[in-house]
C-alpha positions as a Python dict, from the first residue, in 0.01 Angstrom:
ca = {
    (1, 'X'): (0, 0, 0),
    (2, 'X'): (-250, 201, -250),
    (3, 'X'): (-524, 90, -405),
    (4, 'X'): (-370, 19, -743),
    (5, 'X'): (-114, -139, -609),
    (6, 'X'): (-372, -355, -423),
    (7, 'X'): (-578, -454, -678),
    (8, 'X'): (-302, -544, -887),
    (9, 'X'): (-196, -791, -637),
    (10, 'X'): (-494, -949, -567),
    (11, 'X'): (-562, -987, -1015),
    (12, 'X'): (-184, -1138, -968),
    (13, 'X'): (-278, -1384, -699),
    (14, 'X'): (-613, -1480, -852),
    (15, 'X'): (-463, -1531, -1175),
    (16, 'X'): (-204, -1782, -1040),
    (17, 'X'): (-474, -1977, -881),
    (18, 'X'): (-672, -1982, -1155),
    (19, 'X'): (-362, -2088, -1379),
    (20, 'X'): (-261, -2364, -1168),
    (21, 'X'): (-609, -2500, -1152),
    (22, 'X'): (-654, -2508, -1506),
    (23, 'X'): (-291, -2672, -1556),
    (24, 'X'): (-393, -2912, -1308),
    (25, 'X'): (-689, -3020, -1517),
    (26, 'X'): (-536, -2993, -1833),
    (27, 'X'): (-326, -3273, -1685),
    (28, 'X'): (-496, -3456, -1513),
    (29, 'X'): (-811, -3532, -1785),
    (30, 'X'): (-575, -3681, -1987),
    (31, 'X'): (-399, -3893, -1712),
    (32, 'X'): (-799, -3986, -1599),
    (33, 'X'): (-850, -4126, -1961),
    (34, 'X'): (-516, -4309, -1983),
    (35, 'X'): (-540, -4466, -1637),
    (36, 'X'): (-907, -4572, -1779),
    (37, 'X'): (-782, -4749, -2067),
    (38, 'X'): (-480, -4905, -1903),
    (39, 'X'): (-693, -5030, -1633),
    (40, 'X'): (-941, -5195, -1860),
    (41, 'X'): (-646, -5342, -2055),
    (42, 'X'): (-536, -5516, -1742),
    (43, 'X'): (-900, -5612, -1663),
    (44, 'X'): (-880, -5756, -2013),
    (45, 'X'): (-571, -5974, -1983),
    (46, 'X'): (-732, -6147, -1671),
    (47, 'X'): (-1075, -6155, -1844),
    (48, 'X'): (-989, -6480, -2046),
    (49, 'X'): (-796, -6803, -1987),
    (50, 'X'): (-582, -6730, -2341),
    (51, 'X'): (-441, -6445, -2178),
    (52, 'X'): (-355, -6590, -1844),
    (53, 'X'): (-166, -6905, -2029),
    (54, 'X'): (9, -6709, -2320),
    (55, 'X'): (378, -6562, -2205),
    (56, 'X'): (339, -6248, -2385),
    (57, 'X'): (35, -6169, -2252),
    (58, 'X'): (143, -6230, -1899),
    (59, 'X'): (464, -6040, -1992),
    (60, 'X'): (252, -5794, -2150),
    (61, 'X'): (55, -5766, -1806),
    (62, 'X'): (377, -5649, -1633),
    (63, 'X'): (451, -5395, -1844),
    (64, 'X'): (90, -5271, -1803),
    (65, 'X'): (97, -5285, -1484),
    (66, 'X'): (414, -5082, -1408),
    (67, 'X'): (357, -4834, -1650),
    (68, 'X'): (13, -4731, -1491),
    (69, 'X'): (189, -4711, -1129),
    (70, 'X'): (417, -4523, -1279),
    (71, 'X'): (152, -4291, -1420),
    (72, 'X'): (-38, -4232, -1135),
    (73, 'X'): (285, -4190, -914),
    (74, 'X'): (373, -3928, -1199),
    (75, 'X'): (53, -3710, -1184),
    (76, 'X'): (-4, -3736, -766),
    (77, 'X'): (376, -3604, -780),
    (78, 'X'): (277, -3312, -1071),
    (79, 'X'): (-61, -3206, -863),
    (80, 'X'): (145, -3170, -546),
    (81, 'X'): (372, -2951, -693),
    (82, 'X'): (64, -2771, -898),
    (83, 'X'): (-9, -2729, -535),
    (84, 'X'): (303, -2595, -392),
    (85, 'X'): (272, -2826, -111),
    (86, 'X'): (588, -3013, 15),
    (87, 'X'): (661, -3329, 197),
    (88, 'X'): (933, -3427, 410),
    (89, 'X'): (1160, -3607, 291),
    (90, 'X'): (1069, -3970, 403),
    (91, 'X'): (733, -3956, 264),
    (92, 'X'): (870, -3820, -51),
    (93, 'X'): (1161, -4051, -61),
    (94, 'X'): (928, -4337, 5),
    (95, 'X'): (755, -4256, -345),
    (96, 'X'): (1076, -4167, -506),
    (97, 'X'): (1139, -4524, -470),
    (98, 'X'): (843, -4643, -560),
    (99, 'X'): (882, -4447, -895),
    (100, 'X'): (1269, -4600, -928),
    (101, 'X'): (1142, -4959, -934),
    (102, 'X'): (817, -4893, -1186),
    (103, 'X'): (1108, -4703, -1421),
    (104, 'X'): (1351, -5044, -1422),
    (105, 'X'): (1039, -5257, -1452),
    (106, 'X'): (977, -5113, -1775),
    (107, 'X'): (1235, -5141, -2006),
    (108, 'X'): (1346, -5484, -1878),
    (109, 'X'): (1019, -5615, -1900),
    (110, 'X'): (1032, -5463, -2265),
    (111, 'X'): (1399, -5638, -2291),
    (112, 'X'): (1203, -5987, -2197),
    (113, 'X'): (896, -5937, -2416),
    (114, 'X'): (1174, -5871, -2720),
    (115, 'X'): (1363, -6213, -2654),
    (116, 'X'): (1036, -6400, -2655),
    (117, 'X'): (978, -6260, -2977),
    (118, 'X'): (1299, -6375, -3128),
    (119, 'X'): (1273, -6699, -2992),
    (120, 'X'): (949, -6695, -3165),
    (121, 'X'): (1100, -6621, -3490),
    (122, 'X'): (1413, -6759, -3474),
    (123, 'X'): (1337, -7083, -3310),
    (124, 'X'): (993, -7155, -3398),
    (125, 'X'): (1017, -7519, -3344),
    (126, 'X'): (1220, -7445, -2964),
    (127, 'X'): (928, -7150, -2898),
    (128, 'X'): (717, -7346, -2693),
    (129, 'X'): (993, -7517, -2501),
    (130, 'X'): (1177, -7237, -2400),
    (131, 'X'): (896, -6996, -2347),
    (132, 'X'): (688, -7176, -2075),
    (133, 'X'): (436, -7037, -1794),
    (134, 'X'): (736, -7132, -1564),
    (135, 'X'): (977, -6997, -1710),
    (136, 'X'): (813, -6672, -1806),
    (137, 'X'): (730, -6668, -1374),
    (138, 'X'): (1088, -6686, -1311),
    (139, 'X'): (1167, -6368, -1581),
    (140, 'X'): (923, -6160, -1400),
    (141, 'X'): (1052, -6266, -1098),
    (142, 'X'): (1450, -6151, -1192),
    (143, 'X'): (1314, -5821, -1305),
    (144, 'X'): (1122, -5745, -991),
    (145, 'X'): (1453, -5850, -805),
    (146, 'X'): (1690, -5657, -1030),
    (147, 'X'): (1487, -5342, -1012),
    (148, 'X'): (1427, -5410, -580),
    (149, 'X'): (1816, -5433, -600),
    (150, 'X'): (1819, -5129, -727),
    (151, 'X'): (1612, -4917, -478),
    (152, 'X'): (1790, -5090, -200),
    (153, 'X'): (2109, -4931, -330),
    (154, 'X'): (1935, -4605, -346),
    (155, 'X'): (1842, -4645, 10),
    (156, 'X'): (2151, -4739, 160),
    (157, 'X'): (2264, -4413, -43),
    (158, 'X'): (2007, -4202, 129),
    (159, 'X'): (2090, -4353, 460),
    (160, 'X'): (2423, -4231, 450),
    (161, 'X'): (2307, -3896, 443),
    (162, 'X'): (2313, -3666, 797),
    (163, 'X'): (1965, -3592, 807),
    (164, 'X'): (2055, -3524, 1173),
    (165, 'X'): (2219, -3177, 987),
    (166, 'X'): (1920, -3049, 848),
    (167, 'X'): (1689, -2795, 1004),
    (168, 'X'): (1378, -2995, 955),
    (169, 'X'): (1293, -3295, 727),
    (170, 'X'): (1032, -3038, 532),
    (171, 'X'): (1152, -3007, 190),
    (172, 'X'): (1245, -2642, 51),
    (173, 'X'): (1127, -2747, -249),
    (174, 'X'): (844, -2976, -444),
    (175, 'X'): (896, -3410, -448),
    (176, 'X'): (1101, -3489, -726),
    (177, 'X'): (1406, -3763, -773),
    (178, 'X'): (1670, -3460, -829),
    (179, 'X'): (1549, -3304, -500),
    (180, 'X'): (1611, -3645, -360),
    (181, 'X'): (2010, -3607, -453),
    (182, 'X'): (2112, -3511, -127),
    (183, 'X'): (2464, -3660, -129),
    (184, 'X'): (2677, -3648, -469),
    (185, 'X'): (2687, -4024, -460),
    (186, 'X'): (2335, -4033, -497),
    (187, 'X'): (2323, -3863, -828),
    (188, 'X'): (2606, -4017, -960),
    (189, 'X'): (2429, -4346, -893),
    (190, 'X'): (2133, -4253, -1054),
    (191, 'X'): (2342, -4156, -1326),
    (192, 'X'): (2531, -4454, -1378),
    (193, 'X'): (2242, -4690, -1323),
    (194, 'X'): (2021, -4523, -1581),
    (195, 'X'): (2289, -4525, -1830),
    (196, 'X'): (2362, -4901, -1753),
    (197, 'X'): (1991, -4992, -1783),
    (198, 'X'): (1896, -4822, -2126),
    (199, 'X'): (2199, -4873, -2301),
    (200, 'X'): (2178, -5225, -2232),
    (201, 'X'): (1799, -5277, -2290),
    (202, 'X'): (1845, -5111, -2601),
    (203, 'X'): (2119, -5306, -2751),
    (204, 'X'): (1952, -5611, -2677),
    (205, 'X'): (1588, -5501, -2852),
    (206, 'X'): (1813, -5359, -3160),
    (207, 'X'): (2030, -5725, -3165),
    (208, 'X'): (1665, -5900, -3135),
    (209, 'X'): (1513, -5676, -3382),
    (210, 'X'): (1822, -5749, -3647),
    (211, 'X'): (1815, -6128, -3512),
    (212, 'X'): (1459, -6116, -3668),
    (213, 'X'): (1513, -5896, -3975),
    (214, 'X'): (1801, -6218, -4019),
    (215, 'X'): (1550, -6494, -4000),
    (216, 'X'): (1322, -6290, -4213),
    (217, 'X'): (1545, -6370, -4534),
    (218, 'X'): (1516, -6736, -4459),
    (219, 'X'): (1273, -6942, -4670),
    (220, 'X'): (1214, -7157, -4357),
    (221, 'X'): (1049, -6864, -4181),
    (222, 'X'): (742, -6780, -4152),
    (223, 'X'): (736, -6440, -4389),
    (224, 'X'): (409, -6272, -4215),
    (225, 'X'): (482, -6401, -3808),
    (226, 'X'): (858, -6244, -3898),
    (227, 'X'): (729, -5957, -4036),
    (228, 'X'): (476, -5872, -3774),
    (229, 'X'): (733, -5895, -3492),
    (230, 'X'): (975, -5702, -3671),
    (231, 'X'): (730, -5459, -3628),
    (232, 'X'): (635, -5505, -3271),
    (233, 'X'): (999, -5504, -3184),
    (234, 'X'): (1086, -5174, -3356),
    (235, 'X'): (778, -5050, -3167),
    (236, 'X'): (946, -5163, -2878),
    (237, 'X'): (1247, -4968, -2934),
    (238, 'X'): (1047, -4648, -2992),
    (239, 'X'): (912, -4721, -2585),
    (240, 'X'): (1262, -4787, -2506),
    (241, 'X'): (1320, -4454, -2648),
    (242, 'X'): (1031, -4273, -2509),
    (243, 'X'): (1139, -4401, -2171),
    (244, 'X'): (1483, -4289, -2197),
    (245, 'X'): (1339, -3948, -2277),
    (246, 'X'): (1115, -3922, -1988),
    (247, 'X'): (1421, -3971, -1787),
    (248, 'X'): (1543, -3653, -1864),
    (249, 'X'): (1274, -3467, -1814),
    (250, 'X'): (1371, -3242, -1494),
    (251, 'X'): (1676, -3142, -1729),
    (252, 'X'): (1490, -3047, -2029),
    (253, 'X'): (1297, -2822, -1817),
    (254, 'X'): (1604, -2660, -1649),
    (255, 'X'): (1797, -2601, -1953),
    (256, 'X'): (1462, -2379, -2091),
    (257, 'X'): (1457, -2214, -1739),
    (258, 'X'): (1750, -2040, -1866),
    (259, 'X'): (1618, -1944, -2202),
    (260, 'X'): (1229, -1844, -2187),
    (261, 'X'): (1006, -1699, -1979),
    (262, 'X'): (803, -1792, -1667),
    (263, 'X'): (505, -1843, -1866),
    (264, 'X'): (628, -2001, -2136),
    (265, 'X'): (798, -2245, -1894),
    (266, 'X'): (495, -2303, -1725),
    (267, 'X'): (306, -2396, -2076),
    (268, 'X'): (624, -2615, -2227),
    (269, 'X'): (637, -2797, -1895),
    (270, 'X'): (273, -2881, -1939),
    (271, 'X'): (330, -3017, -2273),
    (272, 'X'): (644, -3196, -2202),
    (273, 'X'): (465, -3379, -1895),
    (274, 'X'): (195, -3475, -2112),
    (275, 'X'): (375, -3590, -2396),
    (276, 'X'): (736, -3726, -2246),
    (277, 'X'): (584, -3887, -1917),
    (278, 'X'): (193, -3953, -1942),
    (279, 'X'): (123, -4049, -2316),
    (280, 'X'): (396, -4332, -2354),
    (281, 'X'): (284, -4477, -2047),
    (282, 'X'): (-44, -4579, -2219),
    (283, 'X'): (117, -4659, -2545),
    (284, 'X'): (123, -5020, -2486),
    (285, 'X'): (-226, -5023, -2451),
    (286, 'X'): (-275, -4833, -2751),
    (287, 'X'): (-23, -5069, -2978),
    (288, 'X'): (-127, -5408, -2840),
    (289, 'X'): (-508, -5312, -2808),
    (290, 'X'): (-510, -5181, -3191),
    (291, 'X'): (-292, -5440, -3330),
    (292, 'X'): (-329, -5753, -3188),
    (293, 'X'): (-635, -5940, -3315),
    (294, 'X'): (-698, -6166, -3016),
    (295, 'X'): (-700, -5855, -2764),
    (296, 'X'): (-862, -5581, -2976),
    (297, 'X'): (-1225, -5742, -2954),
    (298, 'X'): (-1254, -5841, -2587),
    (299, 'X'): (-1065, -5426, -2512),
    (300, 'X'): (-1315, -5293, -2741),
    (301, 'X'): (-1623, -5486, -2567),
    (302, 'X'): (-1481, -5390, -2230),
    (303, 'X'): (-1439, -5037, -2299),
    (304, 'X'): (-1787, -5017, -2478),
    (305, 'X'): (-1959, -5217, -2214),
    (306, 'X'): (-2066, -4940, -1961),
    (307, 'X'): (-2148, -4702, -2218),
    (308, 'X'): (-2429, -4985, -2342),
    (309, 'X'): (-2535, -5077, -2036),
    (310, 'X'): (-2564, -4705, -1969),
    (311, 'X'): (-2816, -4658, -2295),
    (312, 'X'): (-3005, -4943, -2218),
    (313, 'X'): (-3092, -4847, -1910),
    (314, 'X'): (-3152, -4494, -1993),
    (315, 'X'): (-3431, -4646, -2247),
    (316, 'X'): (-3584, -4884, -1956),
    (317, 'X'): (-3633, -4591, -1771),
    (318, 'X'): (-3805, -4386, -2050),
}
């Protein structure tokens, strides 16, 4: 090997190092700030007896709370791959799984908090009835269950594979749920159950949302409590949406495999990650903590709180 030829190498090598580092932090600060603010939104809705008692809240909770396993499951997975290290397949399939029951935790907790608010609207009078403490317990409950259901299929599925055939249980390639496909019934399954779940979450937040639009009209109902969930529920259907999207995110990035270059791939997958799998796992933070009156206050003091206690100190010492 000459010099040149060397040299060039080495400039190659370094560069891809450097790249990968600064991809890595150009994903991860983001994912840092957004696992910050989620956290402190869930710190938040346990800080105060009015969110412990009040079914939205609690639902709201869940959401929350699956959403920001879901996001830190989402960048470990990215930084290993950043990394180019591999698992075996247990380990990988044991987070795979993890991430399958955070992804049906979402939309049907976004299918519950929907109903609430049409019972809210619609049946103002029945509202406090029908959405109790208990019964809000027992909704959490079924989508926990439907969603464990779900990864028990997918390991029954993964059971039936040979893995007796394989070389060695080292993946070839980085942790991800298509590398996880190892029998076509797998995929298939995945498939069909993702199809299932977001078509039917989503007609029953658009029959909600025109349920409310409905009662609107009515000069019985309550013009600005209608109109304000007509909102929230339409901003529900954009996170059904966004969720949907992030889905299909392995896909979008082989379909511009096939069209653009390495480093352009590189830089769209980047943005894609950021935008289709990070940001609208924070977005219910962002929506409830801006526009709800009761929760913006005690976020905003929480979030401001160390950053006070941080000048104040920093004036004691001086």
């Amino acid at each position: 090997m000459s010099y040149a030829t060397q040299s060039q190498t080495n400039i190659t090598v370094g560069w891809s190092l450097l790249a990968r580092v600064m991809i890595s932090t150009l994903t991860t600060l983001p994912c840092c700030v957004f696992l910050f603010i989620n956290g402190v939104m869930l710190f938040t809705l346990r800080s105060k007896p009015i969110f412990r008692v009040t079914s939205r809240y609690i639902l709201l909770f869940n959401l929350l709370l699956a959403e920001t396993i879901q996001m830190a499951l989402s960048q470990i997975l990215y930084l290993l791959a950043a990394s180019r290290i591999r698992l075996t397949y247990p380990v990988c399939g044991v987070l795979m799984l993890f991430s399958s029951l955070t992804t049906s935790v979402s939309p049907l907790t976004l299918v519950v908090m929907s109903l609430e608010r049409y019972v809210a609207v619609c049946y103002p009078l029945r509202h406090s009835a029908i959405i109790t403490i208990r019964n809000t317990a027992v909704a959490i409950i079924v989508v926990w269950t439907f969603s464990s259901l779900n990864v028990f299929t997918r390991v029954l599925l993964l059971l039936e594979f040979p893995f007796e055939d394989l070389e060695s249980l080292q993946m070839k390639d980085f942790c991800a749920m298509n590398n996880m496909f190892l029998d076509p019934m797998s995929e298939h399954y995945d498939k069909a159950n993702t199809c299932f779940l977001f078509v039917s979450s989503g007609t029953v937040v658009t029959s909600s949302y025109i349920g409310v639009m409905i009662a609107a009209r009515s000069a019985s109902t309550d013009k600005a409590s209608a109109q304000k969930s007509r909102n929230t529920l339409l901003l529900h259907l954009v996170q059904l949406g966004l969720s949907l999207v992030s889905t299909m995110h392995n896909s979008m990035l082989i379909a511009l495999s096939r069209n653009v270059t390495r480093i352009v791939l590189v830089r769209s997958q980047t943005v894609l990650y950021v935008c289709i799998i990070i940001f609208p796992r924070c977005l219910s933070s962002l929506i409830y903590g801006i526009r709800d009156h009761t929760i913006r206050p005690v976020l905003m003091y929480h979030l401001c709180c160390r950053l006070k206690l941080s000048v104040v100190s920093a004036k004691v010492s001086c």
